[in-house]
C-alpha positions as CSV (number, residue, x, y, z in Angstrom):
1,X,0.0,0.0,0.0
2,X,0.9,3.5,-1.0
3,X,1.6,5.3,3.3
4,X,4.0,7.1,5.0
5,X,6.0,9.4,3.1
6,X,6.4,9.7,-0.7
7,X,9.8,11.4,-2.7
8,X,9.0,12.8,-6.4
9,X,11.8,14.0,-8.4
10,X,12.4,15.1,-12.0
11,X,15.2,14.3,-14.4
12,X,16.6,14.9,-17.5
13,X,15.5,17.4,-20.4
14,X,12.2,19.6,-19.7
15,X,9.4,19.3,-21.4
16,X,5.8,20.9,-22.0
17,X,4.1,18.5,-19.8
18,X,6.3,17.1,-16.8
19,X,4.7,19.2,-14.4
20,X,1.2,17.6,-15.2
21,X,2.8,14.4,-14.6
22,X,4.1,15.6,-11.1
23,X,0.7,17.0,-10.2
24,X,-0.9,14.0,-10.9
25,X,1.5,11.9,-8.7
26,X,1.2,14.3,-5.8
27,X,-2.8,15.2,-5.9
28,X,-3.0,11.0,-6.4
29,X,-1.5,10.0,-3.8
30,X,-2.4,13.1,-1.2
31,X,-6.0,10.8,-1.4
32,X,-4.7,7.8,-0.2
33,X,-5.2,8.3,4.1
34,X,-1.5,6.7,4.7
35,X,0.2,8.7,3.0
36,X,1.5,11.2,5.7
37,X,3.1,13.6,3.5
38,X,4.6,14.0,-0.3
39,X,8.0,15.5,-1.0
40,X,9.7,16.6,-4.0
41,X,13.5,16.8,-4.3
42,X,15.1,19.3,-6.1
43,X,17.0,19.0,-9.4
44,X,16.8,15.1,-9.2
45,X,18.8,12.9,-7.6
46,X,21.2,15.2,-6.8
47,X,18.6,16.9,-4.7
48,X,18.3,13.8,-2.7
49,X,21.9,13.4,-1.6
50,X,22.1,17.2,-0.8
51,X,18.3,17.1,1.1
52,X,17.0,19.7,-1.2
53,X,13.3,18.9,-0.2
54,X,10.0,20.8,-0.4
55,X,6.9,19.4,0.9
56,X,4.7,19.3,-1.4
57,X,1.8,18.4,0.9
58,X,1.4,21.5,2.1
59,X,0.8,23.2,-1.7
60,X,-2.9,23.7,-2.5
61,X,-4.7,22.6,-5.3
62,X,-5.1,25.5,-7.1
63,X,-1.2,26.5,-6.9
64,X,-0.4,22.7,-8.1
65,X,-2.9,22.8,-11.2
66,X,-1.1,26.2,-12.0
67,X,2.0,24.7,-12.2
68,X,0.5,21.5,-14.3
69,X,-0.2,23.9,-16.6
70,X,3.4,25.7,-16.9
71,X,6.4,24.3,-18.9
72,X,9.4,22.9,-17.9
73,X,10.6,21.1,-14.5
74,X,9.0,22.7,-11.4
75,X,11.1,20.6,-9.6
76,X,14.4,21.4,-11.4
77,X,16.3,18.2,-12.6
78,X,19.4,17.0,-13.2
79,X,21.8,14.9,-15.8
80,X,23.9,12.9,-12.5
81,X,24.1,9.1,-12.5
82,X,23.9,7.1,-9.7
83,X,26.9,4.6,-9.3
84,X,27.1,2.5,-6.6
85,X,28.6,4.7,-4.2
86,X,25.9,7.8,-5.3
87,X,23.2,5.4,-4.1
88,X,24.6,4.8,-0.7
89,X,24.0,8.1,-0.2
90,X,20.6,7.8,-2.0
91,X,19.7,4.8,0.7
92,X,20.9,7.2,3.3
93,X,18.8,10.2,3.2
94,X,15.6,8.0,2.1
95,X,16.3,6.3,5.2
96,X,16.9,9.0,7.3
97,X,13.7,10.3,6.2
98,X,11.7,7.5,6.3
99,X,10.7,7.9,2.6
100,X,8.7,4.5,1.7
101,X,7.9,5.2,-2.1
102,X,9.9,7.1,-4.7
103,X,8.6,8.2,-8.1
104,X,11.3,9.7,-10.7
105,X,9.5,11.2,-13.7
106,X,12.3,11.4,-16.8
107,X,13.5,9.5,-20.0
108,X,15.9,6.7,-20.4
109,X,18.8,8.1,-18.2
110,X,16.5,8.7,-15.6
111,X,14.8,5.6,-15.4
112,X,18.4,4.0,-15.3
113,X,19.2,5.5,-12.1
114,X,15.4,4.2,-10.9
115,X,16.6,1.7,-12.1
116,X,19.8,1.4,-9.8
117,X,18.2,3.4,-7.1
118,X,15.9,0.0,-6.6
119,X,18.5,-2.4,-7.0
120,X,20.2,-1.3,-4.0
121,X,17.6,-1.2,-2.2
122,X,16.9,-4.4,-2.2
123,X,20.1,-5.5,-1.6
124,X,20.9,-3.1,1.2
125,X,17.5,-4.2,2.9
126,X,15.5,-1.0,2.4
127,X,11.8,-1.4,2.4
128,X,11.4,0.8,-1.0
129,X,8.8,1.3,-3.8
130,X,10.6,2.7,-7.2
131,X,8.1,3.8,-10.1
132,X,9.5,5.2,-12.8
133,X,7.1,7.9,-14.6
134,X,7.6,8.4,-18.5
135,X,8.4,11.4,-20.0
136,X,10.6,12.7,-22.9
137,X,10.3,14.6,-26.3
138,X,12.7,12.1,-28.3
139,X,9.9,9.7,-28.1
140,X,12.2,7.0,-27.6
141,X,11.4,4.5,-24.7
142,X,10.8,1.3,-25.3
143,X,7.4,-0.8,-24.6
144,X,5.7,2.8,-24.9
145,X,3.9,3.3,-28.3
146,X,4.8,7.2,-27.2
147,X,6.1,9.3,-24.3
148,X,4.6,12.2,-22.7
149,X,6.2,15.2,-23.7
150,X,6.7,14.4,-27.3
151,X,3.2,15.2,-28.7
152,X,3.7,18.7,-27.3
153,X,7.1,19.2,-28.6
154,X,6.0,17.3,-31.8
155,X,3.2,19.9,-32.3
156,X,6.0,22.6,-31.9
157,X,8.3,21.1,-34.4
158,X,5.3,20.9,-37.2
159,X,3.8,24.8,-36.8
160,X,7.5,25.7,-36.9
161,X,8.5,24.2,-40.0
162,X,4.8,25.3,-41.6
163,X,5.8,28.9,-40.8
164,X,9.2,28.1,-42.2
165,X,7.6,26.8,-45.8
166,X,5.1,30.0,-45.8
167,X,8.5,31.8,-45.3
168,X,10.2,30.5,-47.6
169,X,7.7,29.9,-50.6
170,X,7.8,33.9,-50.1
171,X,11.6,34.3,-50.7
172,X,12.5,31.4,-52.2
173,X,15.8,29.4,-51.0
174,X,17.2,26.5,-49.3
175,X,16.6,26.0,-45.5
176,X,17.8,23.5,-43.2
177,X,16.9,23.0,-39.5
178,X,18.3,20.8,-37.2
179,X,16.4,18.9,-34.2
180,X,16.9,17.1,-31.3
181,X,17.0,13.3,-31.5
182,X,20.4,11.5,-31.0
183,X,19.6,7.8,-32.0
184,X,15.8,7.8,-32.9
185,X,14.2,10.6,-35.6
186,X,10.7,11.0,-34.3
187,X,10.6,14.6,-33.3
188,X,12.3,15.6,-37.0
189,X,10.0,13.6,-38.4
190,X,7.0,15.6,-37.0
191,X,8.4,18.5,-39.1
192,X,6.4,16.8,-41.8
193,X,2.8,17.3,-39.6
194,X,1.4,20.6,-41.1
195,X,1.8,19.4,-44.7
196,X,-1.2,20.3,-46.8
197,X,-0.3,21.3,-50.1
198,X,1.4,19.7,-53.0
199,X,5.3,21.3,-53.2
200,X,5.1,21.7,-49.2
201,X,8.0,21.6,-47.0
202,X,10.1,20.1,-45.7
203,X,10.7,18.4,-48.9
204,X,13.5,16.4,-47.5
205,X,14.0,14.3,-44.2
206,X,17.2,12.7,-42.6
207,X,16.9,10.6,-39.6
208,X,19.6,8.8,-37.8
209,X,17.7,5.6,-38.4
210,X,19.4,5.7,-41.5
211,X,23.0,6.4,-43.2
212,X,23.6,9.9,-44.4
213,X,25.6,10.0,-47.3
214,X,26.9,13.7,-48.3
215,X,26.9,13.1,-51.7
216,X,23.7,11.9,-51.9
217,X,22.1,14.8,-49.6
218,X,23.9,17.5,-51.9
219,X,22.0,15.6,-54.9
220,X,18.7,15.5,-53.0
221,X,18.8,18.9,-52.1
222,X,19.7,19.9,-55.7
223,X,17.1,18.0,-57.5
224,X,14.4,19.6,-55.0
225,X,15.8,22.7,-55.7
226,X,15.6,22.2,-59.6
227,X,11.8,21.3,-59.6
228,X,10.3,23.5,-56.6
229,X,12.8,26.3,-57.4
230,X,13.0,26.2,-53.2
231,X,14.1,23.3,-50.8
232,X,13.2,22.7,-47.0
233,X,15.2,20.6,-45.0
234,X,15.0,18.7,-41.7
235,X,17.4,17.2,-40.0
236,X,18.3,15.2,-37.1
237,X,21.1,16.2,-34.9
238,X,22.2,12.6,-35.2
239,X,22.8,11.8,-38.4
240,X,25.7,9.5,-38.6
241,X,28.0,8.0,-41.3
242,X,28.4,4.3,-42.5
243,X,30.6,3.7,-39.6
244,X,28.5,5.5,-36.9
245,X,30.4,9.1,-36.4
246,X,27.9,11.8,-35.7
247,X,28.3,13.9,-38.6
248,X,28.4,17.0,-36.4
249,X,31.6,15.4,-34.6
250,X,33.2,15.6,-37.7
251,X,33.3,19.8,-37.0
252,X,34.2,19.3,-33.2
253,X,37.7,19.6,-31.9
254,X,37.0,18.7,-28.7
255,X,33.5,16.3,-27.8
256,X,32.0,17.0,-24.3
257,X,30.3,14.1,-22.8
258,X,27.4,13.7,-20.0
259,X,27.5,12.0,-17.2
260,X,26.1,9.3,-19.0
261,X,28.5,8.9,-21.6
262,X,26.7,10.6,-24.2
263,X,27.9,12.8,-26.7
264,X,26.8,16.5,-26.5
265,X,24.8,16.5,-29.7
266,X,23.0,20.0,-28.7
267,X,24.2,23.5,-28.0
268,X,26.0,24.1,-31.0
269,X,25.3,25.3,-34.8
270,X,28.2,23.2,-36.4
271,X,25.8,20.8,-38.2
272,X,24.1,23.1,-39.5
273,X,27.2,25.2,-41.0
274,X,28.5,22.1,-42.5
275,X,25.1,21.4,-44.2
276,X,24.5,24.7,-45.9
277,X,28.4,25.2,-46.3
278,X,28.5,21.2,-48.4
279,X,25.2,23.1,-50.3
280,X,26.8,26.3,-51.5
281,X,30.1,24.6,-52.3
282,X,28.5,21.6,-54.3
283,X,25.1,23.4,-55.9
284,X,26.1,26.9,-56.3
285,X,23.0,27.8,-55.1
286,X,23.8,31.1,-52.9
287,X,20.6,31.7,-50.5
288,X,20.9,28.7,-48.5
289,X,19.9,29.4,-44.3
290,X,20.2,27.0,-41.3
291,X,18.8,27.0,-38.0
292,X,19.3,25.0,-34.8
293,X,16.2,23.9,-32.5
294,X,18.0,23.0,-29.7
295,X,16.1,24.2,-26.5
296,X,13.4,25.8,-28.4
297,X,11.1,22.5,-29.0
298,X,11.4,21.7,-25.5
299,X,9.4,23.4,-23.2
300,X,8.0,25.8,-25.6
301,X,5.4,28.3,-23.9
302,X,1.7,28.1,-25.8
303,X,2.0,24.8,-27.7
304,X,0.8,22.4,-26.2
305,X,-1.1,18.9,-27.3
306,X,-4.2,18.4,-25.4
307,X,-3.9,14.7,-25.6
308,X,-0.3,15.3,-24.6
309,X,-1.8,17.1,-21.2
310,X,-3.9,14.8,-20.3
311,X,-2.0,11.5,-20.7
312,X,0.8,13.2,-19.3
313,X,-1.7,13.7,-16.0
314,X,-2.6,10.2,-16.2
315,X,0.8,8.7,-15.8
316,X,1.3,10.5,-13.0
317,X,-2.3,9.5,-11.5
318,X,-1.4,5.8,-12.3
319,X,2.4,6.0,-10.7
320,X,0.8,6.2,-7.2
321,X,-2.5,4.1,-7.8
322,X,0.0,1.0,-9.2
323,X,2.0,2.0,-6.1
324,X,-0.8,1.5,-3.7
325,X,-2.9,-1.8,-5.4
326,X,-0.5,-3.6,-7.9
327,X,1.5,-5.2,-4.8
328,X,4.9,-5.1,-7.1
329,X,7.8,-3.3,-5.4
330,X,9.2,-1.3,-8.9
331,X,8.1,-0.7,-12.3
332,X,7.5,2.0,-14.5
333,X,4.3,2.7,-16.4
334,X,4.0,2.6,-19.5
335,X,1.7,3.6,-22.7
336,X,-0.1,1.7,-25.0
337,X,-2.1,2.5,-28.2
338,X,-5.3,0.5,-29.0
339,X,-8.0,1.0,-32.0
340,X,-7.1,4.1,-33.9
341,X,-6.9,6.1,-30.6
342,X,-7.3,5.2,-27.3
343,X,-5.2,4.7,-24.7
344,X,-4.0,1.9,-21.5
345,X,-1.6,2.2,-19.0
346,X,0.3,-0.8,-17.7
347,X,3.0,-1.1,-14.9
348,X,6.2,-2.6,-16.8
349,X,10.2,-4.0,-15.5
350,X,12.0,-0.9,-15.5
351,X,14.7,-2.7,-17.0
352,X,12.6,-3.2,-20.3
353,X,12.8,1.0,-20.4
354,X,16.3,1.4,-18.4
355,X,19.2,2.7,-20.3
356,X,17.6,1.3,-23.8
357,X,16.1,3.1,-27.0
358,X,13.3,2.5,-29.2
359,X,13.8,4.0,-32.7
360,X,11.5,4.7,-35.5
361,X,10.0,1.2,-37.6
362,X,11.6,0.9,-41.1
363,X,8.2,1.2,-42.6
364,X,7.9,5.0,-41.3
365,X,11.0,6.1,-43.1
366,X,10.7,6.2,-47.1
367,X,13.0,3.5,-49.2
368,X,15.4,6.3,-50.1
369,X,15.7,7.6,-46.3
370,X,15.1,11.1,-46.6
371,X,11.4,11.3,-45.8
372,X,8.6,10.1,-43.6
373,X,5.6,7.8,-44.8
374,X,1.6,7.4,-44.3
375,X,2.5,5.3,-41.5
376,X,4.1,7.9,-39.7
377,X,1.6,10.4,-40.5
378,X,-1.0,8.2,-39.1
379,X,1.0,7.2,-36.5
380,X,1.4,11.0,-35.8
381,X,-1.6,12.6,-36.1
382,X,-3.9,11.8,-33.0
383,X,-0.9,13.0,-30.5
384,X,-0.7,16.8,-31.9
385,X,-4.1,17.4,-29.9
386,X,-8.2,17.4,-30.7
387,X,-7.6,21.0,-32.2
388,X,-5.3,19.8,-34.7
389,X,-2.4,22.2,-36.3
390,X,-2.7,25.7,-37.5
391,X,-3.9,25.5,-41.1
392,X,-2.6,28.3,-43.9
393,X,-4.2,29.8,-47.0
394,X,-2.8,30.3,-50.3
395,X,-4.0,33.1,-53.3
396,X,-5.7,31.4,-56.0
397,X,-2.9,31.1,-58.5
398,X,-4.9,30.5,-61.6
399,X,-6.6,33.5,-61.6
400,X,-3.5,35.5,-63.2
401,X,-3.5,38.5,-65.9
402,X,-2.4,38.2,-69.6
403,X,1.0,40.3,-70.1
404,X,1.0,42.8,-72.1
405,X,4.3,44.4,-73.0
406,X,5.9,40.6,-73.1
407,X,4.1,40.1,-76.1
408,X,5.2,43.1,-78.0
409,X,8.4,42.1,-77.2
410,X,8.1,39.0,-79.3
């Protein structure tokens, strides 16, 4: 059962929704009478093994539902990694508190160090329940169908990139943005989720599910070019060679890692300088822009899925109810699609999620892999919300005026 005293802490990247997931936990499991009070750490684990806590029990529902709705980690959060020694610590201060249930809303790092943070408990003895909470925008966790905090950021990446083609159908050019997604392509992919015209960009898509070739991009790019007279370009941050370099490492003299060993992907404009650099050396085309996401699709203010609010809730709601009646010790909870849209929660091993990434299926990415397919659009779809996306207009172009003076010419 779900009493005593409860820990919530956030980690990893913000995004649009985390806070709804946090809310939900708290206001959940405030209803259950054992619980004597709820406490979030701040900035993570890191705020565990400093005793950075707030008690949340004493916040009112109206503050709490204001801060469901704002962006970002109310919490703060953190990119640390528990080793062994880190946890000792951990155990420590959970102890010393008598904390009896800890939920850690984050991605795949973060539900590593869940992860961890429940191993040694039960080896060191301590009576602890670990539920790891979903949420991040590259939509990678496995067993979920998607992750909270993706839909939102999904639905930022597709009204950006249908301003960017109203933009650049105006003055006409080539234009290539770079996104967030390290080994799996789904939030570049939503750059395709406002097309509605024929000759709509972006009219070219490079995931890092696939090999980027140079040559062939330069050709791509240049053949779009030729017919549209204009080319859109999105691109994931990482893109890799045949051998598995980052492309953007290529530009870096020195590569700055995590804590987690990853390779610090965002933060920099380098890819995008090479891209449009490779196209004005290798086209001669001269207008040629590129931009670089990076923060921007995160936690961005006033885009925001409905679907993506309320599952994100729901997660947080289900954390503390499979924490009081599922009887399991750890898990993490999980999404999963039924029908055409509708939803079910289940309480899964955390180390199905831990440490591992789920990458976009080969039948969402086109045979020449630079461009998304009907799968992914329907796959897409139902998660950018019940309003849908912006939708734009165009003059009829039909309706034009016979020249004079160019027939005199003649």
């Amino acid at each position: 059962m779900l009493k005593g005293k409860v820990l919530i802490a956030q980690g990893g990247g913000p995004t649009a929704v985390i806070n709804q997931s946090l809310v939900g936990a708290i206001l959940e499991s405030r209803k259950f009478p054992g619980v004597e009070h709820v406490y979030g750490a701040l900035h993570g684990v890191s705020g565990i093994v400093n005793e950075d806590f707030l008690d949340l029990t004493r916040e009112t529902n109206a503050n709490l539902e204001a801060v469901a709705a704002t962006p970002c980690s109310a919490l703060g959060s953190t990119r640390d990694k528990p080793d062994a020694k880190y946890c000792q610590e951990i155990s420590k201060v959970l102890k010393a508190h008598d904390i009896g249930t800890f939920f850690y809303i984050g991605g795949n790092d973060s539900s590593d160090a869940a992860r961890i943070v429940a191993e040694y408990a039960e080896k060191s003895g301590h009576e602890l329940t670990c539920i790891h909470i979903p949420k991040t925008v590259d939509n990678d966790l496995m067993v979920n169908d998607h992750t909270p905090g993706f839909p939102s950021a999904a639905k930022f990446v597709a009204s950006a990139f249908a301003g960017i083609n109203q933009d650049n159908a105006a003055l006409r050019g080539v234009y290539v943005g770079v996104l967030m997604g390290r080994h799996a392509g789904f939030l570049t992919a939503a750059s395709a989720g406002a097309r509605l015209y024929g000759g709509d960009g972006p009219h070219l898509i490079y995931l890092p599910e696939t090999t980027f070739n140079m040559t062939n991009f330069v050709k791509d790019v240049k053949r779009v070019y030729d017919k549209y007279g204009r080319c859109i370009i999105a691109v994931s941050e990482g893109i890799h060679d045949a051998k598995g370099t980052p492309i953007v490492t290529k530009m870096m003299k020195d590569v700055e890692k995590d804590a987690h060993g990853n390779v610090q992907l965002s933060g920099t404009g380098a890819l995008a300088d090479l891209l449009c650099d490779q196209i004005k050396e290798k086209t001669g085309i001269t207008r040629v822009r590129g931009d670089t996401f990076g923060y921007l699709q995160r936690s961005f203010l006033g885009c925001v899925s409905d679907v993506d609010q309320i599952e994100a809730r729901e997660v947080g709601e289900k954390a503390a109810q499979f924490a009081h009646f599922s009887g399991r010790k750890h898990g993490t909870v999980t999404i999963h699609r039924t029908g055409d849209y509708a939803i079910e929660y289940k309480l899964s091993q955390i180390k199905e999620v831990a440490a591992l990434t789920k990458v976009m299926a080969p039948n969402m990415i086109n045979k020449d892999g630079n461009n998304v397919t009907d799968k992914f659009m329907k796959y897409l779809t139902p998660l950018l919300g019940s309003d849908g996306l912006p939708t734009v207009s165009r003059l009829d172009r039909n309706n034009t005026v016979a020249k004079i003076l160019a027939k005199k010419k003649k």
